[in-house]
C-alpha positions in Angstrom: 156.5 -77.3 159.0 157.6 -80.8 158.0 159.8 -82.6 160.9 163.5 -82.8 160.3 164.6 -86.4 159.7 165.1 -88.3 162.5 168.9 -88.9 161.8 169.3 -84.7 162.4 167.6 -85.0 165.8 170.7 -85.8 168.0 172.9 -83.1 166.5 170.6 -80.3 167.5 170.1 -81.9 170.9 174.2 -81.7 170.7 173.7 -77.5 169.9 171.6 -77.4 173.2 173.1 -75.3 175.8 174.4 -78.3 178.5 171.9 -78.1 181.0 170.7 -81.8 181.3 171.4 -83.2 184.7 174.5 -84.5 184.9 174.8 -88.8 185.2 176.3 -90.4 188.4 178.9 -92.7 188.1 180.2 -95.3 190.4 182.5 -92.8 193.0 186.2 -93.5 193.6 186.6 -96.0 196.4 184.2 -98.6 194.3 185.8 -98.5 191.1 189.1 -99.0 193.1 187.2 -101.8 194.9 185.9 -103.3 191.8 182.5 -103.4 194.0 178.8 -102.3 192.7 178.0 -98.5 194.0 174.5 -97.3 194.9 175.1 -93.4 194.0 173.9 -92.4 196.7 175.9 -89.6 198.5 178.0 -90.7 199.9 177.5 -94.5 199.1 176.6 -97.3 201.0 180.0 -99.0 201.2 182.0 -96.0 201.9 179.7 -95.4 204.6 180.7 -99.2 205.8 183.9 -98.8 205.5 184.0 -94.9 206.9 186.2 -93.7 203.7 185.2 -90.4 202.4 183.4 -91.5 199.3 184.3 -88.9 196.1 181.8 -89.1 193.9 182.3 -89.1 190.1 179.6 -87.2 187.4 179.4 -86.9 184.1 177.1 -84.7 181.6 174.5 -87.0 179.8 175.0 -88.0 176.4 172.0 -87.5 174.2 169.6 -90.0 173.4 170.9 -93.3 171.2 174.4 -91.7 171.7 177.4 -93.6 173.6 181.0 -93.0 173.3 182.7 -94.5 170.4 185.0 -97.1 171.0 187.2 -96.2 168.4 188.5 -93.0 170.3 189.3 -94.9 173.2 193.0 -94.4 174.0 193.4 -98.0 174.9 193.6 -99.1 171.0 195.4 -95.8 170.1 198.2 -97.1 172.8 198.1 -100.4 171.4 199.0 -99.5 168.0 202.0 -97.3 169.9 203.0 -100.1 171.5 203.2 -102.5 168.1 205.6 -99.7 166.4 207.3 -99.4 169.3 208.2 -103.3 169.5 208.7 -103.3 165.8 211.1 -100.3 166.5 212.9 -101.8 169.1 213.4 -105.1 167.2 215.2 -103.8 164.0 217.6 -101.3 166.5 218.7 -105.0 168.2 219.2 -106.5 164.9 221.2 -103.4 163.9 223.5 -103.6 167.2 224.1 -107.5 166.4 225.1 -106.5 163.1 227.4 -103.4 164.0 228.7 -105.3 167.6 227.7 -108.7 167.5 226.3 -108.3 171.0 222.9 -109.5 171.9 221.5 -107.0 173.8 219.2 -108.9 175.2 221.7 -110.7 177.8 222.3 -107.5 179.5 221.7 -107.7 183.0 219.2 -105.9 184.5 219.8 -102.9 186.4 217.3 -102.8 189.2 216.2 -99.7 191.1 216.8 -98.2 194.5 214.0 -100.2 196.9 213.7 -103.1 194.4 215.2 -106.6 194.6 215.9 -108.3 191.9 214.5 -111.9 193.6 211.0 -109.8 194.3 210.0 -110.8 190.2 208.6 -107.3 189.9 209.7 -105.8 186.9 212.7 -103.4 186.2 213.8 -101.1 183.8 216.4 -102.4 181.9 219.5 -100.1 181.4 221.7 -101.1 178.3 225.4 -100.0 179.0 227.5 -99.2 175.8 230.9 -101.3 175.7 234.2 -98.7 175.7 234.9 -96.7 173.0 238.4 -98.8 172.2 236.2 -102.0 171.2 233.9 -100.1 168.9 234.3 -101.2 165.4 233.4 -100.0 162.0 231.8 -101.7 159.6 233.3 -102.0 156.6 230.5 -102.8 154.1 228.6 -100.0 154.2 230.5 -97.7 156.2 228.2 -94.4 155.1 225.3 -95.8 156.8 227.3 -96.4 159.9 225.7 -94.7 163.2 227.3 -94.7 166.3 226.7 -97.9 168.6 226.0 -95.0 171.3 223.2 -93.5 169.3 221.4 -96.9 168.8 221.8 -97.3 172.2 220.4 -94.5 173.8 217.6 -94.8 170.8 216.9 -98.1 172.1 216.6 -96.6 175.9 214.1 -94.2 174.9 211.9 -96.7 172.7 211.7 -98.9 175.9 210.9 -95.8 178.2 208.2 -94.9 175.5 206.7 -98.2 176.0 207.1 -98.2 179.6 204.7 -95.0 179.8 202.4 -96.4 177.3 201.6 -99.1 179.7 200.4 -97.1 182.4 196.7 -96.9 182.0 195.7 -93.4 181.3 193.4 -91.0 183.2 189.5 -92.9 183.7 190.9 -95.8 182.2 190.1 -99.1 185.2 193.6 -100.7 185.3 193.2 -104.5 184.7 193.0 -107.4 187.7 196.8 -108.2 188.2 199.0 -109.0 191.6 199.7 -105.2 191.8 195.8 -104.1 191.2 193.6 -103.3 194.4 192.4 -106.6 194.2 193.3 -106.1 198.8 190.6 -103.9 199.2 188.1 -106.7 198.1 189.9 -109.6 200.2 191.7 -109.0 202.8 190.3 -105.0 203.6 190.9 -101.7 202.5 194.7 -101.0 202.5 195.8 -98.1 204.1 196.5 -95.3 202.2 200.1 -94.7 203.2 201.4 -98.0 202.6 204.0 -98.1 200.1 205.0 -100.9 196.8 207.5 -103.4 198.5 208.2 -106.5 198.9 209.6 -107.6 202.6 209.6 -111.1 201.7 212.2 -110.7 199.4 214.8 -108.8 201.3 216.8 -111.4 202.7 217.6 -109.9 206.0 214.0 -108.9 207.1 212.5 -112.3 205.8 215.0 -114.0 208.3 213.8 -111.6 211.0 210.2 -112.1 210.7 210.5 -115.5 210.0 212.1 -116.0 213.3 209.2 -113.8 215.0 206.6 -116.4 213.5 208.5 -119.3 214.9 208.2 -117.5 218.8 205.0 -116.1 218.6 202.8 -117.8 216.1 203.7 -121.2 215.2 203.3 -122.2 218.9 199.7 -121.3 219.2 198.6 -122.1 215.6 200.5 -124.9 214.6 200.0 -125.4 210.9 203.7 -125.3 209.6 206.6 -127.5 210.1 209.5 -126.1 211.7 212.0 -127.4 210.3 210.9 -127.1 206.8 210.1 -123.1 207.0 213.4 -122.4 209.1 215.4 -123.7 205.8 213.3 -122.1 203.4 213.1 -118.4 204.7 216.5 -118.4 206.9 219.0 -120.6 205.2 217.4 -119.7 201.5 216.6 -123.4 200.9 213.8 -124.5 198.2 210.9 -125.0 200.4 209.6 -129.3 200.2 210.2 -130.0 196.6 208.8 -127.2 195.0 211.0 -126.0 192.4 212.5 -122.0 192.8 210.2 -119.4 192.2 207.4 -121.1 192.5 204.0 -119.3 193.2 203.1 -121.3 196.2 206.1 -120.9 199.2 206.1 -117.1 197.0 202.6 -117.0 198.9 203.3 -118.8 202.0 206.6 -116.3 202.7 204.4 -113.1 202.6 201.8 -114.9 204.7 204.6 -116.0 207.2 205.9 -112.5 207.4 202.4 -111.0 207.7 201.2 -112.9 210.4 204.5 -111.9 212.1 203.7 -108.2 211.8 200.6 -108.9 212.6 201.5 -110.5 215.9 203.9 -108.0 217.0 203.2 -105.0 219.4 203.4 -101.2 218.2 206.6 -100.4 220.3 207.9 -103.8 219.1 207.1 -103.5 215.5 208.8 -99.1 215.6 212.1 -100.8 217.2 212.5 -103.3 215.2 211.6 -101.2 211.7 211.6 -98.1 212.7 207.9 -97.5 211.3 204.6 -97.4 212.8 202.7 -100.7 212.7 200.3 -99.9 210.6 202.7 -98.9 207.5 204.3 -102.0 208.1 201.3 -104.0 208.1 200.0 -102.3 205.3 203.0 -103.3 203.1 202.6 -106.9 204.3 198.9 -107.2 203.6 199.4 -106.0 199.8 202.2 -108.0 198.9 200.6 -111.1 200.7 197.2 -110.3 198.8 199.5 -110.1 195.5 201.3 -113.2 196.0 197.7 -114.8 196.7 196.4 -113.5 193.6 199.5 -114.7 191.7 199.0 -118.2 193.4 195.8 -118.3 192.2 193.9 -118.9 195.6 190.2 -119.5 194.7 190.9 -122.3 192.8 193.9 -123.7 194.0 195.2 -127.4 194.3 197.8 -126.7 196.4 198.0 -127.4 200.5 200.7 -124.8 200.9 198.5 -121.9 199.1 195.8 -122.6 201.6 198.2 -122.4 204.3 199.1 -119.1 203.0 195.8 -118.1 203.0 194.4 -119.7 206.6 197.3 -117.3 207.7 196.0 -114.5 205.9 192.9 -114.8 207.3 194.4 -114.7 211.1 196.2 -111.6 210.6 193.2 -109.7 208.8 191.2 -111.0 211.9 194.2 -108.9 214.4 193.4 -106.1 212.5 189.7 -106.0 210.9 187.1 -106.2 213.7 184.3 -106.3 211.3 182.6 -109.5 209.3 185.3 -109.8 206.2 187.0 -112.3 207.6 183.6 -114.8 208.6 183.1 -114.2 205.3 186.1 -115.3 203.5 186.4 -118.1 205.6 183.8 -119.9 204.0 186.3 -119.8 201.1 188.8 -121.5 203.3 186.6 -124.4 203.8 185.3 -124.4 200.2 188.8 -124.7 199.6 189.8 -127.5 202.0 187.2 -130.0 200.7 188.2 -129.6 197.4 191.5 -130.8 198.3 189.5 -133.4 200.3 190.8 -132.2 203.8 187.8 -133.3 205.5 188.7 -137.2 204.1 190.3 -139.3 206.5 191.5 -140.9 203.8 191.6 -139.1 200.3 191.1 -140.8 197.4 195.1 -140.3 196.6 198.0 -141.4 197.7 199.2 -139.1 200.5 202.5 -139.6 202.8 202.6 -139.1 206.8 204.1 -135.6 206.6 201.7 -133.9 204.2 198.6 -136.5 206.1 200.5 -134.3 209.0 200.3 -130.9 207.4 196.3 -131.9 206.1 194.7 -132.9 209.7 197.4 -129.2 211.2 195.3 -127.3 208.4 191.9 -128.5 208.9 191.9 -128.3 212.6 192.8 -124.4 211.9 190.3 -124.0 209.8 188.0 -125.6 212.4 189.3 -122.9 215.0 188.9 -119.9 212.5 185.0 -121.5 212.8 184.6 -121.7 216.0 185.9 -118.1 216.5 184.2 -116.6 213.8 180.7 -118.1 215.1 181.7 -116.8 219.0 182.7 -113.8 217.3 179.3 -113.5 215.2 177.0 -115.0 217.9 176.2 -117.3 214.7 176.6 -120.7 214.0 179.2 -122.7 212.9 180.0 -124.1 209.3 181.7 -127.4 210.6 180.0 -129.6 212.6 182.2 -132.1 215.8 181.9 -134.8 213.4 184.0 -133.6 211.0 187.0 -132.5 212.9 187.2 -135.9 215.3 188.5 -138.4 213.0 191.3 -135.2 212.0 193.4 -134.9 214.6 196.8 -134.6 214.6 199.4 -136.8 216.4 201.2 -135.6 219.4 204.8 -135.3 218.3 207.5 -132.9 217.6 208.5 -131.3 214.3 211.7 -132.7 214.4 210.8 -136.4 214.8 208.7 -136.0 210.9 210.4 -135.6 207.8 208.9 -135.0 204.1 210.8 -138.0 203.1 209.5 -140.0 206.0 207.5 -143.7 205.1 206.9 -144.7 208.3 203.8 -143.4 210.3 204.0 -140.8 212.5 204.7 -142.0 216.2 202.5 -140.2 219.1 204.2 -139.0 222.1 203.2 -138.8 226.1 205.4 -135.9 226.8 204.8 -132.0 225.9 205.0 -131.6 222.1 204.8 -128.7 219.9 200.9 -130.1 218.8 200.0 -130.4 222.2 198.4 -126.9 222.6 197.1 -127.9 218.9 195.6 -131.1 220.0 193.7 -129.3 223.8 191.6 -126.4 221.2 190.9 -129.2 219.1 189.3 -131.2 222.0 187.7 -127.5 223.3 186.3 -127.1 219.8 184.9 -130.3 219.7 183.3 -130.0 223.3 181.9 -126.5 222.1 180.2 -127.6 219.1 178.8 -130.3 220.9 177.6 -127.8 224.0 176.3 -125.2 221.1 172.3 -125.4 220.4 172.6 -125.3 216.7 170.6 -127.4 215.5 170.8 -125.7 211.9 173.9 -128.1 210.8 173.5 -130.9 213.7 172.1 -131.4 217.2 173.1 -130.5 220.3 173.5 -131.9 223.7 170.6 -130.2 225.7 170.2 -133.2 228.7 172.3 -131.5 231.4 174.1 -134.9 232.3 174.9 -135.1 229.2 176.4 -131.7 229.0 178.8 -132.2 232.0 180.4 -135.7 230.2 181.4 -133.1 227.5 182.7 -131.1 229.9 184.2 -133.6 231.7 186.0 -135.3 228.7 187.9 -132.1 228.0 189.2 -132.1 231.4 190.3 -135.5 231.1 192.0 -134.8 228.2 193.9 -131.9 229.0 194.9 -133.5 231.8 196.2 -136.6 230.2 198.3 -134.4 227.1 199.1 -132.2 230.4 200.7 -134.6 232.9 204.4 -134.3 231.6 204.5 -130.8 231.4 206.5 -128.2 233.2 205.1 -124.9 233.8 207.3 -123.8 236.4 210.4 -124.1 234.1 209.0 -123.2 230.4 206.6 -120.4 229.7 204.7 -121.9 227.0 204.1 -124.8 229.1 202.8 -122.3 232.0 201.0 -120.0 228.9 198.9 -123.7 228.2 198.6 -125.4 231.1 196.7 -121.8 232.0 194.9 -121.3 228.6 193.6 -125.2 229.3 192.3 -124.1 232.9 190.6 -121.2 230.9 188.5 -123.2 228.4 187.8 -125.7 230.4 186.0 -122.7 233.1 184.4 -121.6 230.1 183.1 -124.4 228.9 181.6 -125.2 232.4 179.7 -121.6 232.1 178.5 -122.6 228.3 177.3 -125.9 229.8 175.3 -123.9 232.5 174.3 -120.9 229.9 173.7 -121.8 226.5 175.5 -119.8 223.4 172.1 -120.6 222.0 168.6 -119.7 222.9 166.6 -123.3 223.4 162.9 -123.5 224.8 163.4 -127.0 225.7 166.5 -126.3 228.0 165.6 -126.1 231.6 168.4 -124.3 233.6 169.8 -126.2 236.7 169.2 -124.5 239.9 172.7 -123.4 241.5 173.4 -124.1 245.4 175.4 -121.3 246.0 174.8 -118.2 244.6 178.3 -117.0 244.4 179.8 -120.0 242.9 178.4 -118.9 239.3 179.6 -115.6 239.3 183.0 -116.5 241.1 184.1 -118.6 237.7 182.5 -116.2 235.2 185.0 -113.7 237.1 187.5 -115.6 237.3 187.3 -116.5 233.5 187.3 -112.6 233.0 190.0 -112.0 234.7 192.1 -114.9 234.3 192.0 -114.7 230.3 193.0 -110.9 230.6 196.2 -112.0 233.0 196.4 -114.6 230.5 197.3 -111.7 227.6 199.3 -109.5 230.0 201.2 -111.8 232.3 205.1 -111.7 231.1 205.4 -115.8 230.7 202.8 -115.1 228.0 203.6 -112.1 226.5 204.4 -113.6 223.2 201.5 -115.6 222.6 198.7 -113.4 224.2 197.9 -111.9 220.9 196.6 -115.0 220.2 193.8 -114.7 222.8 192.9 -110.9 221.6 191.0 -112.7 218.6 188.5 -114.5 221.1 186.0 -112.0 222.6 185.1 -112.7 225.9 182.0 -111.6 225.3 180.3 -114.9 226.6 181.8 -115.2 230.2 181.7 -111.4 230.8 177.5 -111.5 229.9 176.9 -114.3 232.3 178.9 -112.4 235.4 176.8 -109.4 234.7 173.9 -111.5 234.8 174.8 -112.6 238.1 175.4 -109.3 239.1 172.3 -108.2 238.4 171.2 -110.0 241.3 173.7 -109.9 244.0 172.6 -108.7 247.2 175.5 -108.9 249.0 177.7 -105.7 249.0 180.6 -107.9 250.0 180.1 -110.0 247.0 179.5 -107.0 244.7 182.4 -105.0 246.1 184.7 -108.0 245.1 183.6 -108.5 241.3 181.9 -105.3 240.1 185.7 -103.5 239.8 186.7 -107.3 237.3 183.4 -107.0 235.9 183.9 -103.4 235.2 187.0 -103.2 233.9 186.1 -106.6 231.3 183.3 -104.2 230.5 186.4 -102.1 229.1 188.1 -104.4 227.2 185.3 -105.6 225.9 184.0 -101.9 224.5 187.8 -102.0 222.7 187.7 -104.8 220.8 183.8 -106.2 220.5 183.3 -106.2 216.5 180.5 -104.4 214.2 179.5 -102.1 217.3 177.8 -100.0 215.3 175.7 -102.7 214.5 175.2 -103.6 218.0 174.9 -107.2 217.6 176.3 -107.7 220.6 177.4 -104.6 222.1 174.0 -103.6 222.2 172.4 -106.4 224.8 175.8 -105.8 226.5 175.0 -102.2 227.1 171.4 -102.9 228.2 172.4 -106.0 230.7 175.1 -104.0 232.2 173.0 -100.9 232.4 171.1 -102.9 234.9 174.0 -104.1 236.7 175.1 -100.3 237.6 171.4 -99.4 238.3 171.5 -102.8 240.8 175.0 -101.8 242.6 173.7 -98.1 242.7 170.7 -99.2 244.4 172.6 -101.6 246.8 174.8 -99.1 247.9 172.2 -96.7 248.7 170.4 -99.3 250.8 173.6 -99.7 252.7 174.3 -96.1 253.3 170.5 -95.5 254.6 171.0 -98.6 257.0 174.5 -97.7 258.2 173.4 -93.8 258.6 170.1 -95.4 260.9 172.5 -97.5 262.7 174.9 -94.5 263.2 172.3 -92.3 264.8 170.9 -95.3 267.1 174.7 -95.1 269.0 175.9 -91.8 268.4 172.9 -89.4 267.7 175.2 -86.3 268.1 177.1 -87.2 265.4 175.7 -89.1 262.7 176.4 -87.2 260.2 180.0 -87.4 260.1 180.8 -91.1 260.0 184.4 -91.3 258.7 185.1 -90.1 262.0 183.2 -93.3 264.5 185.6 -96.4 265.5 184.5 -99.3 263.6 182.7 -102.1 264.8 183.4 -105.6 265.2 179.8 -107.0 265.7 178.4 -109.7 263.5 175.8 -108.1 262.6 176.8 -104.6 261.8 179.7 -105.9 260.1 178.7 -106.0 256.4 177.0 -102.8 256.5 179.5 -100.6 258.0 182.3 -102.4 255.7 181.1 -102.0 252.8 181.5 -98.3 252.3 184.6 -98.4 253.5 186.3 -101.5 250.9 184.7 -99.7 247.8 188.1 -100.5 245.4 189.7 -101.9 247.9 190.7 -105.7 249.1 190.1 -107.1 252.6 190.9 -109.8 254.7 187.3 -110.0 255.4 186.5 -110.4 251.8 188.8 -113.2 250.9 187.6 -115.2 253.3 183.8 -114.5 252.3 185.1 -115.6 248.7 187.1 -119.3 249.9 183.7 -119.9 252.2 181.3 -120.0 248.8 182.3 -123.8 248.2 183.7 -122.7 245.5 187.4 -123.9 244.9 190.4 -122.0 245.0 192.7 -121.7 241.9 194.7 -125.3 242.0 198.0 -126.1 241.8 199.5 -127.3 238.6 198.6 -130.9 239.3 195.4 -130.6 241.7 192.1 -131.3 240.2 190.4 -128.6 238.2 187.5 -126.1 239.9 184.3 -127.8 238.9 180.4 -126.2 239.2 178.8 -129.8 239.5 179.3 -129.9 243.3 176.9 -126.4 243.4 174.3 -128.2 241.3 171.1 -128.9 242.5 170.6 -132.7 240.5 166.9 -133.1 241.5 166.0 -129.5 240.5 163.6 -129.8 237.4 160.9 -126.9 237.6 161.3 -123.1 236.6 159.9 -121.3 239.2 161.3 -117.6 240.4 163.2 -117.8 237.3 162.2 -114.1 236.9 164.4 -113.0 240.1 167.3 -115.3 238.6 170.3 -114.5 237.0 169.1 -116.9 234.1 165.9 -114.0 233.3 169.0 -111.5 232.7 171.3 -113.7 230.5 168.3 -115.0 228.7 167.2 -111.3 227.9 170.9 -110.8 227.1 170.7 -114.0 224.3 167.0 -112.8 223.3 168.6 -109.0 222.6 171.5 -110.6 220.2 168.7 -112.7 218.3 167.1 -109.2 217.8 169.8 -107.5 216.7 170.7 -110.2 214.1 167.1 -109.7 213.0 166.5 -106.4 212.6 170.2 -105.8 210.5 169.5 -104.6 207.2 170.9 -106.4 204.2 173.2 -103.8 202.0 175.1 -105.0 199.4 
């Protein structure tokens, strides 16, 4: 039997019965996301992200087959929406002739829930004049239809085209400010948040624009006062861009995002009577829009990466995970294309935007240094390029856009004086870090306590006027100063970075190390809850301690003194807590993982302290009072030197003693100081001609250096998805 031709072959695979396996497409949440989808089920990235991933089949076509093009409803609504504008363009010439009303200059009638200043489009609702004023005409008065009928003709052909522009069932709407083009930037928006535009209603963009000046503006100074309060409270054009432009459009819903962001749940439900999250969910798509409309990736503008800087610091408030160190590369990209990282562009630029430029890149510097903390990583900007950037120390109100002269430095308290201490901390850090992937580090220890001791002296110097008994902000960063500088004493004695040429120094007192890792602990929590700072302590919820909490585990892994252990396991603990909370990618266990493991030993060493206490107070017990040894809550307590910390130390377990404070201020290690007294300082507890590494295995340093060693392995053994 001869074979059929070869052009007959697909119809009768066509007759088949459909039993081929069906073809997977790309499920839901990717084609939303615009991302690449593995098929698996469920996918990769829904997996990551912990959506419910719905997948999407299809039967197969046959061989040599694909779908035509032609039947593709896209063209087909097309060619409706040419007759339709053909339509609705002879009806408008036929009212001009039959009214002599263009129907074009009709206002507008927007919507319930829809400003008209938002720029979103409305329908537009053509209201016929009275009756009394309708006229006849008198040329050819049998093809006369009523105005009314042309009218509500005209209504229809709109709403016709209206509905033709919605994209129909399997058809990918295109890129546009009002796509999902969130869910690839920013993070996944939540499902319940609702088209809106807060930055346009008048009265809520006063409202949170007020909220940015008291909580965000003081602690991430990249705005000027002045120039946002006119443009968002008294409806001013913002600098001299012209109205409506796409760029204070962007830096409005930025403003307002951040402030959502930096609000509380009970504060965010009084003052909008919505949970947080729907808020915030609003915020982040409008401000995503408005960055899409401003045309981020490629912009030219200052204020669009301002926009976006702030972007960044809200997603970080609310996405633990890697996004934002990933977009922030962007940033940077960004800022050296508008030659930020010049001290001197190659254009003219005046002292307020030269002002605005150094604000910006220090930010960005910031969002670095987090992000690397935050990523046990390295950072993108090296000290060098942040030095030569910094901002002067004045007020908003003593710059002006108009302004020729140069910017006059103050010696009191300014609103860049918080700005101008993290700059110098991030400066000191980099220089501390081991990365020597972008530039060398300082590894001679002498050398390391200069850094440290150059941040102190500047603090202190852009500190000396300021009041802290009488202003909260000046108490919230005289105290955040006091914390970074503690920190960057423990970073100077253990290494972010893993360094086989760095010999650790050799501690006096073995307390001293573990009494400032504490007190960093605690002291940044208080710093968060205490009410002179409640407004700003979101600001130290994007820093994980994770750094000063690893190296007083260390040091309680060990402590043999119950005392000692008594008196910082409960801070230790409870920093253990926090950290659990808010410790990002933990189920990748970068770093919760060596976190678990180090402070699995530190229970394991307390457990087996208090065990040896218990056996050694129950011996002593039955030595004096062998009729009753088993019942010790009921013996007196002795006052003896040497029974002292043994029958104490059951007795304080979450408790505070006299006994125990005065242990803790006998360690040589300084009490908290007053608001001008020197600073506490590790270099008195240094031994300067220790220089060999022996019994570093019964150290604290064997346990943070396992800790550092753990991170390195769970960076390694990630797996790279797509």
């Amino acid at each position: 039997m001869a074979d059929p031709p070869l052009g007959r072959q697909p119809v009768q695979l066509q007759q088949r019965p459909s039993t081929a396996p069906s073809v997977r497409l790309s499920c839901e949440m990717c084609r939303q996301r615009k991302v690449k989808c593995d098929k698996l089920t469920p996918c990769t990235n829904c997996q990551r992200l912990g959506t419910v991933c719905v997948p999407v089949q299809r039967p197969r076509l046959p061989r040599g087959r694909v779908r035509r093009a032609a039947e593709s409803p896209s063209e087909s609504g097309a060619a409706l929406k040419d007759r339709v504008a053909r339509i609705e363009q002879l009806l408008e010439e036929l009212l001009r002739r039959n009214k002599g009303i263009d129907v074009s200059n009709h206002e507008p009638q927007c919507h319930d829930g829809i400003d008209q200043e938002s720029g979103s489009e409305a329908r537009r609702t053509v209201v016929g004049p009275p009756a009394t004023n309708r006229n006849v005409g008198a040329q050819k008065p049998e093809m006369y239809l009523g105005s009314t009928f042309w009218e509500d003709l005209l209504h229809q052909t709109r709403n016709v085209q209206n509905a033709t522009d919605r994209p129909s069932e399997g058809q990918r709407p295109p890129l546009g400010p009002t796509s999902d083009y969130g869910t690839a930037l920013l993070g996944p928006v939540s499902p319940h948040s609702l088209p809106g535009s807060m930055a346009s209603v008048p009265r809520v963009r006063e409202l949170l624009c007020q909220v940015f000046l008291d909580r965000v503006d003081p602690v991430f100074k990249i705005l000027h006062r002045p120039s946002l309060r006119e443009f968002l409270q008294e409806g001013k054009p913002y600098l001299n861009y012209d109205p409506g432009h796409a760029a204070p459009g962007a830096l409005a819903c930025a403003v307002c995002y951040a402030a959502v962001c930096s609000l509380g749940n009970e504060d965010c439900r009084s003052m909008f009577g919505e949970k947080k999250e729907f808020v915030t969910a609003m915020c982040q798509r409008e401000t995503e829009a408005a960055l899409v409309t401003a045309d981020v990736v490629t912009t030219n503008d200052l204020t669009v990466l301002q926009a976006y800087v702030l972007s960044l610091v809200s997603a970080r408030l609310l996405n633990q995970g890697r996004r934002v160190w990933t977009m922030l590369s962007m940033a940077l990209r960004v800022a050296q294309a508008l030659s930020l990282h010049y001290t001197d562009p190659p254009f003219p630029v005046r002292p307020f935007e030269r002002e605005l430029r150094r604000r910006l890149y220090q930010a960005i510097g910031l969002l670095d240094v987090q992000a690397s903390l935050d990523r046990a990583s390295e950072p993108m900007m090296q000290a060098v390029w942040l030095e030569p950037h910094t901002p002067s120390n004045a007020n908003d109100d003593d710059i002006r856009f108009d302004m020729e002269e140069p910017v006059q430095a103050s010696d009191e308290f300014t609103d860049t004086t918080f700005t101008l201490i993290l700059a110098k901390a991030q400066y000191a850090l980099r220089s501390l870090n081991f990365s020597d992937f972008s530039e060398p580090g300082v590894k001679y220890m002498h050398l390391r306590q200069q850094v440290v001791r150059d941040f102190q002296q500047t603090a202190s110097n852009l500190l000396c006027k300021c009041q802290p008994d009488a202003i909260d902000f000046h108490w919230f960063t005289w105290k955040s100063a006091e914390c970074i500088h503690a920190s960057l004493q423990l970073i100077a004695l253990r290494p972010l970075q893993r360094n086989a040429n760095f010999t650790p120094p050799q501690v006096k007192e073995p307390a001293g190390l573990l009494n400032l890792a504490a007190n960093v602990v605690q002291k940044t929590h208080e710093l968060s809850t205490d009410p002179r700072g409640h407004l700003w302590g979101w600001f130290e919820s994007i820093f994980a301690p994770w750094h000063a909490l690893a190296v007083a585990i260390a040091e309680i892994c060990v402590c043999d003194d119950p005392l000692r252990m008594e008196k910082y396991f409960p801070i230790v603990e409870k920093g253990y807590d926090r950290f659990s909370s808010v410790v990002t990618d933990s189920q990748q266990r970068m770093l919760w993982g060596p976190m678990e493991n180090i402070m699995s030993r530190a229970r394991s060493k307390r457990h087996e302290l208090l065990e040896t206490v218990s056996i050694a107070a129950e011996k002593h017990a039955q030595l004096h009072f062998p009729t009753a040894a088993t019942d010790l809550s009921q013996q007196p307590s002795f006052s003896g030197n040497d029974l002292q910390p043994q029958l104490s130390f059951p007795l304080i377990v979450g408790q505070e003693s006299s006994g125990q404070e005065q242990m803790v201020s006998s360690m040589g290690f300084p009490e908290p100081c007053n608001w001008l007294d020197p600073w506490p300082t590790m270099w008195d507890e240094i031994d300067p001609g220790y220089g060999g590494i022996d019994n570093l295995q019964n150290s604290s340093w064997s346990n943070y250096e396992m800790f550092i060693e753990g991170i390195y392995e769970s960076n390694e053994a990630m797996p790279i998805l797509g």
